[in-house]
C-alpha positions as a Markdown table, in Angstrom:
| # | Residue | x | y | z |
|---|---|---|---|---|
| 1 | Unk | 123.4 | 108.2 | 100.1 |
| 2 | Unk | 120.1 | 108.4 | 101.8 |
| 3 | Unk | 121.5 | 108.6 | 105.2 |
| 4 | Unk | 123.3 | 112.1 | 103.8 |
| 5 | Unk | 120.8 | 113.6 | 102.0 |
| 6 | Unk | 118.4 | 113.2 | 105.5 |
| 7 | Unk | 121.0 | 114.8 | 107.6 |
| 8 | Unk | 121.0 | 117.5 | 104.7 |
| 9 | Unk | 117.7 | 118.6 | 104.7 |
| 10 | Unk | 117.5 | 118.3 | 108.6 |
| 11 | Unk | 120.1 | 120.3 | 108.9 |
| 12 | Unk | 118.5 | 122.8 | 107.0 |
| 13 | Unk | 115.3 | 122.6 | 108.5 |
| 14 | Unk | 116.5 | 123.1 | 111.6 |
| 15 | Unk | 118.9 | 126.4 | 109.9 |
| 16 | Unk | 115.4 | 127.8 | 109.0 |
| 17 | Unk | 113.9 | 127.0 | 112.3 |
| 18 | Unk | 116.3 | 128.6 | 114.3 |
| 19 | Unk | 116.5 | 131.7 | 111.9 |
| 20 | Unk | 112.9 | 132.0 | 112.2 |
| 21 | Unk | 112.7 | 131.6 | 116.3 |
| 22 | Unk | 115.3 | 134.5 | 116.6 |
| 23 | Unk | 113.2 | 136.9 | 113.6 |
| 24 | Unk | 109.9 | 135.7 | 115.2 |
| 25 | Unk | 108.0 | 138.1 | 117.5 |
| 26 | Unk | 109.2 | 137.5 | 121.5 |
| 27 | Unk | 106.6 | 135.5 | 122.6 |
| 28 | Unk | 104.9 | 136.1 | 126.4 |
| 29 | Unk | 105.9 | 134.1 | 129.2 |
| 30 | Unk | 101.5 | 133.0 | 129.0 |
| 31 | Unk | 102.7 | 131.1 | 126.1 |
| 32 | Unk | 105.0 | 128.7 | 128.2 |
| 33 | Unk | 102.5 | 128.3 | 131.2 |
| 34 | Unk | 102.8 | 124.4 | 131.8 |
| 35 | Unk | 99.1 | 124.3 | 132.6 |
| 36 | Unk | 97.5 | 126.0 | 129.8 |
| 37 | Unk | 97.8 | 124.9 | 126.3 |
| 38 | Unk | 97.8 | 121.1 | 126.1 |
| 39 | Unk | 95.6 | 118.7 | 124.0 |
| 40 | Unk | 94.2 | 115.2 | 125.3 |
| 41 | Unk | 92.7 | 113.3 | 122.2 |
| 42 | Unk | 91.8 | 109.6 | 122.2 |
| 43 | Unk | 91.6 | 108.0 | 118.9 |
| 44 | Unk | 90.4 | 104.6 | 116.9 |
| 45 | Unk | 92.3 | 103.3 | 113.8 |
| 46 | Unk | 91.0 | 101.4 | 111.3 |
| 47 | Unk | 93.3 | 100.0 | 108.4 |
| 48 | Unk | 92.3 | 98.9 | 105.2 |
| 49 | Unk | 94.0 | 97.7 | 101.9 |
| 50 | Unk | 96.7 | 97.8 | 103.9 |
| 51 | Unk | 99.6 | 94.8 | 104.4 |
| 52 | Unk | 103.2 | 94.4 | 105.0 |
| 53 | Unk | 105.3 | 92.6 | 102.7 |
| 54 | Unk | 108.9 | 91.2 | 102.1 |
| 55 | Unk | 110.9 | 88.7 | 98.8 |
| 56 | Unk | 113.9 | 87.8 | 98.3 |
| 57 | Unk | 115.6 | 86.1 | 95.0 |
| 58 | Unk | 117.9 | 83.2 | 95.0 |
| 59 | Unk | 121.6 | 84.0 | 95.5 |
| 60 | Unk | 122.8 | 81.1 | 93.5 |
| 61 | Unk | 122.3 | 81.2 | 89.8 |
| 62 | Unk | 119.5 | 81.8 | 87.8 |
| 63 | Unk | 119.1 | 84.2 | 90.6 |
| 64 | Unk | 115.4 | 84.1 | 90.1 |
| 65 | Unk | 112.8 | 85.8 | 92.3 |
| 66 | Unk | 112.7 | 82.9 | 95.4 |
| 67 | Unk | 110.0 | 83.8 | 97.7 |
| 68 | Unk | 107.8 | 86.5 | 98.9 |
| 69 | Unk | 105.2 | 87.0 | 101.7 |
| 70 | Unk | 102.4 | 88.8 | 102.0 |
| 71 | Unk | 101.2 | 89.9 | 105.5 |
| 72 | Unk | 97.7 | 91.9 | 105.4 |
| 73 | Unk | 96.8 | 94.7 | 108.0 |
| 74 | Unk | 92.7 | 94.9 | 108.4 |
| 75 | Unk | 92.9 | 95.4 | 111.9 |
| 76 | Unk | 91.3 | 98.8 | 114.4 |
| 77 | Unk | 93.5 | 100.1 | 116.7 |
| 78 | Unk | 93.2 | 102.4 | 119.2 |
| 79 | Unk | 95.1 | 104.8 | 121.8 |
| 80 | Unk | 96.0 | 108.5 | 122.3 |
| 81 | Unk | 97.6 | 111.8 | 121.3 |
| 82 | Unk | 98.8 | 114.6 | 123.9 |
| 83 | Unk | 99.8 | 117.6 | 122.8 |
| 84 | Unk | 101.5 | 121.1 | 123.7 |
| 85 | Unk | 101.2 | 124.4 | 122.7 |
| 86 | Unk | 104.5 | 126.5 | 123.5 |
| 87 | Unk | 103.8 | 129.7 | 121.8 |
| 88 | Unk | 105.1 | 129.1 | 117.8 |
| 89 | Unk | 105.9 | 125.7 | 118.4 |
| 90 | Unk | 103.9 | 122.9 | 119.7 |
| 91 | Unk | 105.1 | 119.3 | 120.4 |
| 92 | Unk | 103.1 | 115.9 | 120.6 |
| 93 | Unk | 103.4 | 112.4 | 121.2 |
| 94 | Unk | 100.6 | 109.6 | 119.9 |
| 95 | Unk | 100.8 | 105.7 | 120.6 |
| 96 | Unk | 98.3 | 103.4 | 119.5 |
| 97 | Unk | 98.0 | 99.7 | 120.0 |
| 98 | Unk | 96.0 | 97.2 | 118.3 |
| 99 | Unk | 92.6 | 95.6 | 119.7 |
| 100 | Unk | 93.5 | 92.3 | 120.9 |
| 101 | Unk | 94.0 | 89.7 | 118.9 |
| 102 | Unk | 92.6 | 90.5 | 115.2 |
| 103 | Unk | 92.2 | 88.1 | 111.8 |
| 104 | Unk | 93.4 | 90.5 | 109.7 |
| 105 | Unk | 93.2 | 88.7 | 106.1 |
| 106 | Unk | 94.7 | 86.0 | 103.9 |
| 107 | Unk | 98.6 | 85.4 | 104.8 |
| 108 | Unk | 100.0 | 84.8 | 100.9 |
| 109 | Unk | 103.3 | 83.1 | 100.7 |
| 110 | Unk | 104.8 | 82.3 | 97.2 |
| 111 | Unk | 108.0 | 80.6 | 96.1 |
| 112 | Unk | 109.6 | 80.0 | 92.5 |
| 113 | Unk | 112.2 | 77.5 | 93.1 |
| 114 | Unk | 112.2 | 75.4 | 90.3 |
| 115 | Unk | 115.7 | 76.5 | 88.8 |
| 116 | Unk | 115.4 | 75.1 | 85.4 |
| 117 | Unk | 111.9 | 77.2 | 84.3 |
| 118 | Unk | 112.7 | 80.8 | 86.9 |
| 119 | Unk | 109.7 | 82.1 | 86.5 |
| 120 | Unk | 107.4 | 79.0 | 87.4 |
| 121 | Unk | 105.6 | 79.5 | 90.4 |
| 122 | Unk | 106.1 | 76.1 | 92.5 |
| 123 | Unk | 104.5 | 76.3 | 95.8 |
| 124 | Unk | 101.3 | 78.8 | 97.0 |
| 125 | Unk | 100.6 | 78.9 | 100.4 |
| 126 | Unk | 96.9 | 80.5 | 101.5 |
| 127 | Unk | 96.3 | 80.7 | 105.2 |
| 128 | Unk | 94.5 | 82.9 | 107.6 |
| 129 | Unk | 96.2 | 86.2 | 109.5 |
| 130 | Unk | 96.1 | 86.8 | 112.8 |
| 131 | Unk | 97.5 | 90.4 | 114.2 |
| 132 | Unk | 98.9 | 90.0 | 117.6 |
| 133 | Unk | 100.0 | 92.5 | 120.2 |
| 134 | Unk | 101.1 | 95.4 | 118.2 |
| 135 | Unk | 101.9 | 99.5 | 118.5 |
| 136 | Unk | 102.3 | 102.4 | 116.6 |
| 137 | Unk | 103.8 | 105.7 | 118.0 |
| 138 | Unk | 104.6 | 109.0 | 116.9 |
| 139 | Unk | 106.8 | 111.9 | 118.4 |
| 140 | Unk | 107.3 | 115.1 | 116.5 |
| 141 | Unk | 107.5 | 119.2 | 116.8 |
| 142 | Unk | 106.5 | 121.4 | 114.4 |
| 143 | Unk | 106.7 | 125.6 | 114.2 |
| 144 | Unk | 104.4 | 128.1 | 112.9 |
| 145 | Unk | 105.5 | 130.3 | 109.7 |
| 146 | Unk | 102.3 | 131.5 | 108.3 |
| 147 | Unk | 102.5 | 135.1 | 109.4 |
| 148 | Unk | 106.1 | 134.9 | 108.3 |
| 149 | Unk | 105.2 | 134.5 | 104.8 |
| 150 | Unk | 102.2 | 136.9 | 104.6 |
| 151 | Unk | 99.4 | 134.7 | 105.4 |
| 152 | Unk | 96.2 | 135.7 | 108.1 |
| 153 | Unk | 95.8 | 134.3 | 111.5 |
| 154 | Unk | 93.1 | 131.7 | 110.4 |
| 155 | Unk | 96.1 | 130.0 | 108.3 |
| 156 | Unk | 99.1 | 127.4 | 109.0 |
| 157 | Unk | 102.1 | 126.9 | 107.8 |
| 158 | Unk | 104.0 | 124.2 | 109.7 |
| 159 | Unk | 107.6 | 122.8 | 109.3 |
| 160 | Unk | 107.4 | 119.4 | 111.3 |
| 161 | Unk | 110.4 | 116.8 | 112.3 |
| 162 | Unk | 109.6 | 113.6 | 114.3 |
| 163 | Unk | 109.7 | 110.2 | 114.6 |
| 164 | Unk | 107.8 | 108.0 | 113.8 |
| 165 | Unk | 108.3 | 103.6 | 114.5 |
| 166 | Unk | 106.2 | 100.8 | 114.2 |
| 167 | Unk | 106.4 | 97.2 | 115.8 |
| 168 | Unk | 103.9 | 94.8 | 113.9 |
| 169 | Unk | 103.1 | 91.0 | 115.1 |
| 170 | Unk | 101.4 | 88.2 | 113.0 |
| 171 | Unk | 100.8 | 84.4 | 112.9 |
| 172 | Unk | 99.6 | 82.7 | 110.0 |
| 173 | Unk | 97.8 | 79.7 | 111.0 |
| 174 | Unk | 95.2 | 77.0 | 109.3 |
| 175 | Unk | 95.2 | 77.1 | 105.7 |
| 176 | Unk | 96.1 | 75.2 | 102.5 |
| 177 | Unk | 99.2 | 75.0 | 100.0 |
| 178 | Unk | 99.1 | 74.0 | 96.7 |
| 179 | Unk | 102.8 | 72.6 | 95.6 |
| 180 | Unk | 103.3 | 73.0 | 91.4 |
| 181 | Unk | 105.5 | 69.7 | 91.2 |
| 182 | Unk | 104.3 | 68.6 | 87.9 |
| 183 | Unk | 104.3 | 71.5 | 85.0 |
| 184 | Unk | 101.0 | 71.6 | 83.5 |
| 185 | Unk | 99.2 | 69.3 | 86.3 |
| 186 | Unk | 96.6 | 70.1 | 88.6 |
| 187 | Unk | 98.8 | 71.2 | 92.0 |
| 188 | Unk | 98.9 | 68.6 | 95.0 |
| 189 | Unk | 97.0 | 70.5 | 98.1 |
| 190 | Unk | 98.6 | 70.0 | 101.4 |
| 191 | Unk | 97.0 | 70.9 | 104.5 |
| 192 | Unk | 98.5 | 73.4 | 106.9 |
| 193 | Unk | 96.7 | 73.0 | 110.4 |
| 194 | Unk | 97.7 | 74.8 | 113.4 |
| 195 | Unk | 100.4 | 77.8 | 113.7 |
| 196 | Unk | 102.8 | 78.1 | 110.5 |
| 197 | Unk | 104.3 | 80.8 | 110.5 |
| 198 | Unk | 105.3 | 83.6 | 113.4 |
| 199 | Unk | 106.5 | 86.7 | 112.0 |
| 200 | Unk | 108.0 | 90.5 | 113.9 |
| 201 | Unk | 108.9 | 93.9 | 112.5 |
| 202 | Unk | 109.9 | 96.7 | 113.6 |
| 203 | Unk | 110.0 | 99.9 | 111.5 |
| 204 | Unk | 112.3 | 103.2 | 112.4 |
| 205 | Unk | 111.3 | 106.4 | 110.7 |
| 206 | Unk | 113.0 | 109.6 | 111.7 |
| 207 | Unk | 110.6 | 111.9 | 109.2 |
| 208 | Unk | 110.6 | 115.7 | 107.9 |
| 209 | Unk | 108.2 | 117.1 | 106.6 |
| 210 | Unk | 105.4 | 120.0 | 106.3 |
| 211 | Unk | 101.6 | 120.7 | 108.0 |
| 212 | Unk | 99.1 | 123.1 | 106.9 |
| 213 | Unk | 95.9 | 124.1 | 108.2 |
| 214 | Unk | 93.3 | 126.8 | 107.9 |
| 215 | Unk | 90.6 | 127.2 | 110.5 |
| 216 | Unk | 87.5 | 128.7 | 110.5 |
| 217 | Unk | 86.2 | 130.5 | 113.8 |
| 218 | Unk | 82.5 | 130.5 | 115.1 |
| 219 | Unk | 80.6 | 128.8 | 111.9 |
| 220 | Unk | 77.0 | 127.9 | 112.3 |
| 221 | Unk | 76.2 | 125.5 | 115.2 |
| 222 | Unk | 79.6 | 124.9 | 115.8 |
| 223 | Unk | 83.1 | 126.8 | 117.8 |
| 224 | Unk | 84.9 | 126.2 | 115.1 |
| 225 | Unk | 85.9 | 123.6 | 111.9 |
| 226 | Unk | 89.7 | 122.9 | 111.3 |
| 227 | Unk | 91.1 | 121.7 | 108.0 |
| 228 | Unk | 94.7 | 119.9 | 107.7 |
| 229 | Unk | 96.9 | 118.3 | 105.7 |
| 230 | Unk | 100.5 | 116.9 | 105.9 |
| 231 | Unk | 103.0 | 115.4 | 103.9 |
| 232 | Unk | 106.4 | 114.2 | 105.1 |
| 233 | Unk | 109.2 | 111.9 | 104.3 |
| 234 | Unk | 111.4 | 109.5 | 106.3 |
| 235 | Unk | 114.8 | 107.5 | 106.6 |
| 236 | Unk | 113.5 | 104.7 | 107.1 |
| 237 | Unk | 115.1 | 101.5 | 109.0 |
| 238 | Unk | 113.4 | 97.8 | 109.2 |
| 239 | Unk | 114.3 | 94.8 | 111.0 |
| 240 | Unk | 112.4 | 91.4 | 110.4 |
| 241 | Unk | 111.9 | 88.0 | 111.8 |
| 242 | Unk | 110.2 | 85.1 | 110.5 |
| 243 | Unk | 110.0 | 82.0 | 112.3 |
| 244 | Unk | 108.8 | 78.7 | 110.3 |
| 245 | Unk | 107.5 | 77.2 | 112.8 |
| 246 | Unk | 106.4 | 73.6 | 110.5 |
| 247 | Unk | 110.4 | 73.3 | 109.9 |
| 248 | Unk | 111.8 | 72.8 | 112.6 |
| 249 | Unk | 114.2 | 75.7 | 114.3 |
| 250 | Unk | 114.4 | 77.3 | 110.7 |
| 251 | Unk | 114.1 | 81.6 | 111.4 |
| 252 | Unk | 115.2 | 84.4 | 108.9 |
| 253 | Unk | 116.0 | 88.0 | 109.7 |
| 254 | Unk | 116.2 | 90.8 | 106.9 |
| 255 | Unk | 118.0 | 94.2 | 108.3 |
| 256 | Unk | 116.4 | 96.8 | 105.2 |
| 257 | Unk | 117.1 | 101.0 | 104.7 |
| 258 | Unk | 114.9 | 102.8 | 102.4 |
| 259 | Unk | 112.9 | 105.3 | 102.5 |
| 260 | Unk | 108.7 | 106.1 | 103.7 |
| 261 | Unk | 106.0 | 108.8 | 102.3 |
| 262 | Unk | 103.4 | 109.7 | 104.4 |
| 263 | Unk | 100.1 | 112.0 | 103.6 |
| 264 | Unk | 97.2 | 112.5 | 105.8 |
| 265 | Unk | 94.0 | 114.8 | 105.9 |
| 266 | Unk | 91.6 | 115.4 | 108.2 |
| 267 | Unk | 88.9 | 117.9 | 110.0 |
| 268 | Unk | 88.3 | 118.7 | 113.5 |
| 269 | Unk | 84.7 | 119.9 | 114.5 |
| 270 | Unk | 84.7 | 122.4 | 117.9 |
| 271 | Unk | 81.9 | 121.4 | 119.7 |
| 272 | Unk | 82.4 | 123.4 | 122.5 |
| 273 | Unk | 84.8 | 125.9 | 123.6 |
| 274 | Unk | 86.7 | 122.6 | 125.0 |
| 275 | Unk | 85.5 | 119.5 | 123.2 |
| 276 | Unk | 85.8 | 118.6 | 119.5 |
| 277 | Unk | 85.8 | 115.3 | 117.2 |
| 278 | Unk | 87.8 | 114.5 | 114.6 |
| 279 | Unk | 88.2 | 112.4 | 111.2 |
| 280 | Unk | 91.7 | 111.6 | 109.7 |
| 281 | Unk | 92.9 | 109.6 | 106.6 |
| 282 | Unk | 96.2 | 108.3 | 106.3 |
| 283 | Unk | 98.4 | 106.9 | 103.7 |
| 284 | Unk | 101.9 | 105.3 | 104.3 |
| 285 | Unk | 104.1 | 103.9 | 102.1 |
| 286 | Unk | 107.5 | 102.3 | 102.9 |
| 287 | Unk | 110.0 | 100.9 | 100.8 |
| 288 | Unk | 113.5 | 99.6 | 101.6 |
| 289 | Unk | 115.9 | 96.8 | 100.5 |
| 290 | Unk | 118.9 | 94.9 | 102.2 |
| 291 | Unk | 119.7 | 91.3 | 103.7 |
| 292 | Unk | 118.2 | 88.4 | 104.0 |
| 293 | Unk | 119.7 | 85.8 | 106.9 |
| 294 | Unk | 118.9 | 82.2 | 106.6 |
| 295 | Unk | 119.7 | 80.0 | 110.4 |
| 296 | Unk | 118.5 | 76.8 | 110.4 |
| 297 | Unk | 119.6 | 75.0 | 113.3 |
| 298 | Unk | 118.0 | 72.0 | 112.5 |
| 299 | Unk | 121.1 | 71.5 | 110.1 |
| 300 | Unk | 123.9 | 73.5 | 111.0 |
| 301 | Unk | 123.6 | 75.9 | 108.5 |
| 302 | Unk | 123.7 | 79.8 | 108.4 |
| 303 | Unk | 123.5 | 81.8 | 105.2 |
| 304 | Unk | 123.2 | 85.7 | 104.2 |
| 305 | Unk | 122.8 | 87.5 | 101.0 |
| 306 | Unk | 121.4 | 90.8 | 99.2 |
| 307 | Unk | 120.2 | 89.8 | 96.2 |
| 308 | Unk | 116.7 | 91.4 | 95.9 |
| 309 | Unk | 115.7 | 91.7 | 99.4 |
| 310 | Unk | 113.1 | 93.7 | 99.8 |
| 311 | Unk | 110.5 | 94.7 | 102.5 |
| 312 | Unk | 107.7 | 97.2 | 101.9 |
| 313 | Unk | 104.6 | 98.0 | 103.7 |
| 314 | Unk | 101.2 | 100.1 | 102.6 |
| 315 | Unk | 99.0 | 101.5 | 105.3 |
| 316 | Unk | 95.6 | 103.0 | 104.7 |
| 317 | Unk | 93.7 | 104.3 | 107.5 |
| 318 | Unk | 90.4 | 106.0 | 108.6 |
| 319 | Unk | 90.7 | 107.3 | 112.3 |
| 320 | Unk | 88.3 | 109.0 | 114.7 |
| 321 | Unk | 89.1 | 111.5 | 117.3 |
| 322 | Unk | 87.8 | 112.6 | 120.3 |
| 323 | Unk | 89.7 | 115.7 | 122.0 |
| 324 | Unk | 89.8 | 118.2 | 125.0 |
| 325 | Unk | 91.6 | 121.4 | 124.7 |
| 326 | Unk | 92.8 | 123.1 | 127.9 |
C-alpha cells in the first residue's frame, strides 16, 4: 500500500515536471555551461534530542510488549554539499560523516518478560553510547515553478525528488542493569563492564517533496540574505543488526517499511559576491514496522516473527555552513 501510493505521487510529480520543462521558457545554452553555476559548501552537524530506537513483543502468548532499545544520537558530524545549477533545475549531492568516535548518551534497554504479570518491567539495562563510524548522504533534484504560478523573481517554488539513506553505528559499553526478579523488592544490580552490545542500521529513503525560498538582494552590509524551507516525505526501508555480544554468538536482524517526515529551515548570509554562511535546522522522523529474526548459534536455534516490530528514529539538528558560489 505504501509502496503504491509512492510510485503514485512520483509519477505525478514527475507528469508535472515534464509538463512544466516543455511550457517553461527555452533556456540558453549559458545555463548548461559545466563551469559556471556550481555550489561547494562544507558543513558541521550537531544532533540533539535525537536517538534511534526499535521493540518487539513476544510471539507466544500473552504477547506482551518483550523488549525495546533505545540508542541516543548527541553526536557533530561533519562533511559537504555540491551543487548545480542547470537553468530551472538544479541537482545536489551532500554526505556527512560523524567525528570519530563520539559518547553519544545513555544506551536504555528494557525487557517485560515475566509472562504471568505482561506489563511488569523485569530487567533495565543503563549503559554508556558510543557512535562509531557513521554517514549520512543525500541526492536529490528539484525544479523552479515560481514564475509559473505568478510569483516575482526574488521567490521559489521548488518540487524536489531524492534520496536520502543513513548508515548508523553504536556500542553500548560499561554500565549497570537492574533485574526485577522479586515483585515489590528492591532490583538486584548487575554489573556490565566492557562492550555489550554492537548494533548497525541502515536506513533507505527515496523522498518527495517541496522547497521554498525567498531571497533578498543587496540588504545592508551584506550581498544578499536567503530564506528556506522544505518539507518532504519518504518510503522508507530499514535493516537492523544487533549483536549481544555478553551471550555468546546471539545476533537479531529486523527488515522494517514505513514511512519518514522531514522539515528543515534555514538562512544563508552573502558575504561576498562568492562566499556566504549558513544556519539550518532539521527535524526527521521515521517510523516503520516488520520482522524481527532471532539466531543464536550458541544453541541451534533460529526464530522470526512480526508481532510488534517496530524501529523508529528522531533526528534534531543544528548545522553550519560555509559556501562558495561559482
Amino acid at each position: 500500500m505504501i509502496r503504491t501510493r509512492f510510485s503514485a505521487m512520483l509519477t505525478g510529480v514527475a507528469l508535472c515536471l515534464a509538463l512544466a520543462a516543455t511550457t517553461a521558457p527555452r533556456a540558453h545554452a549559458a545555463d548548461y555551461d559545466l563551469t559556471k553555476g556550481w555550489t561547494v559548501e562544507l558543513k558541521t552537524k550537531s544532533m540533539f534530542s535525537s536517538h534511534t530506537s526499535y521493540e518487539f513483543k513476544n510471539p507466544f502468548p500473552p504477547g506482551q510488549l518483550l523488549s525495546r532499545l533505545q540508542f541516543p544520537m548527541k553526536s557533530v558530524w561533519a562533511g559537504a554539499e555540491v551543487r548545480k545549477e542547470l537553468g530551472r533545475f538544479s541537482t545536489g549531492v551532500e554526505y556527512l560523516s560523524s567525528v570519530q568516535n563520539q559518547e553519544s548518551g545513555r544506551f536504555n534497554d528494557t525487557d517485560w518478560d515475566d509472562d504471568t504479570s505482561p506489563k511488569r518491567m523485569t530487567n533495565y539495562g543503563n549503559t554508556g553510547c558510543t557512535l562509531r563510524d557513521s554517514f549520512q548522504a543525500t541526492a536529490d533534484v528539484d525544479m523552479q515553478i515560481a514564475d509559473m504560478v505568478g510569483l516575482p523573481p526574488a521567490f521559489a517554488v521548488r518540487p524536489v525528488l531524492g534520496f536520502r539513506m543513513q548508515r548508523l553505528r553504536f556500542m553500548a559499553h560499561d554500565g549497570l542493569q537492574y533485574d526485577y526478579n522479586t515483585p515489590g523488592a528492591a532490583p538486584v544490580l548487575q554489573s556490565l563492564p566492557g562492550n555489550t552490545i554492537a548494533f548497525e542500521q541502515y536506513w533507505y529513503m527515496p523522498f518527495i517533496g517541496l522547497r521554498l525560498g525567498y531571497e533578498w538582494d543587496n540588504p545592508p552590509l551584506l550581498r544578499r540574505v536567503k530564506l528556506s524551507a522544505q518539507g518532504d516525505w519518504s518510503y522508507t526501508t530499514g535493516h537492523n543488526r544487533d549483536e549481544h555480544l555478553l551471550r555468546g554468538d546471539r545476533v537479531t536482524y529486523e527488515r522494517t517499511v514505513g514511512n519518514a517526515w522531514h522539515a528543515a529551515a534555514g538562512v544563508v548570509f552573502g558575504l561576498t559576491e562568492h562566499f556566504h554562511v549558513g544556519l539550518d535546522a532539521d527535524y526527521l522522523r521515521i517510523e516503520t514496522r516488520g520482522t524481527h529474526h532471532l539466531d543464536d548459534s550458541t544453541n541451534a536455534f533460529t526464530f522470526t516473527w512480526s508481532d510488534g516490530v517496530r524501529a523508529w528514529s528522531e533526528q534534531s539538528s543544528v548545522m553550519v555552513k560555509l559556501g562558495y558560489t561559482f
